[in-house]
N, C-alpha and C positions, 0 to 999 in steps of 0.2 A: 369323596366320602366325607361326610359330616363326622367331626371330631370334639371332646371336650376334654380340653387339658384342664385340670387341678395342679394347683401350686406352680401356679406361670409368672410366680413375682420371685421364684425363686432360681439358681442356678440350672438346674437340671430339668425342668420345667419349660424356663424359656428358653432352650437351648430344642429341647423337644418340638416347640409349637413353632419355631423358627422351620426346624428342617421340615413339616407336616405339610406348613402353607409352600413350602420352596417346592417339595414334593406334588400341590396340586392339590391337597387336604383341603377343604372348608373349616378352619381353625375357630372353635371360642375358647375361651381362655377363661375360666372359672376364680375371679380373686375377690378382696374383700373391701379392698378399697383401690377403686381404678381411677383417681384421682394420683396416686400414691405410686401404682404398679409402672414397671421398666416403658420405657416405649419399646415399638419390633420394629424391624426393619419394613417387613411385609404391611402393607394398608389391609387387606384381605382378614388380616386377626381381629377378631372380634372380640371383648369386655364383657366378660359377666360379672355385676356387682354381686356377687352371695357369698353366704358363710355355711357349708356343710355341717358345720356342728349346732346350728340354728333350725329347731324344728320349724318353722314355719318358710324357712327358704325351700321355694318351690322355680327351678329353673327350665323343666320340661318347658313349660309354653314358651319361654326366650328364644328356645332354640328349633321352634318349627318355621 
């Protein structure tokens, strides 16, 4: 199952997109600066650069 975690720079977040991908999830990971954001253990997690509170962030097309 294709997945989008919000707030995967944070505790509770990365803890979340950790067990998804271990689980077999197709993991992206929604943050705002993926220069910045934790490394995962998993290669499988994917980087989304966006800001949800940014109207013009449009992330649908990243994730087909």
């Amino acid at each position: 199952m294709k997945v989008l975690v919000t707030g995967a720079s944070g505790y509770i977040g990365r803890q979340l997109a950790e067990k998804l991908s271990a689980a077999g999830h197709d993991v992206n990971c929604m943050v705002r600066n993926a220069a910045a954001s934790p490394r995962f253990r998993h290669r499988q997690i994917s980087l989304i650069e966006a800001d949800a509170l940014q109207e013009n962030t449009s992330i649908g097309a990243r994730l087909m």
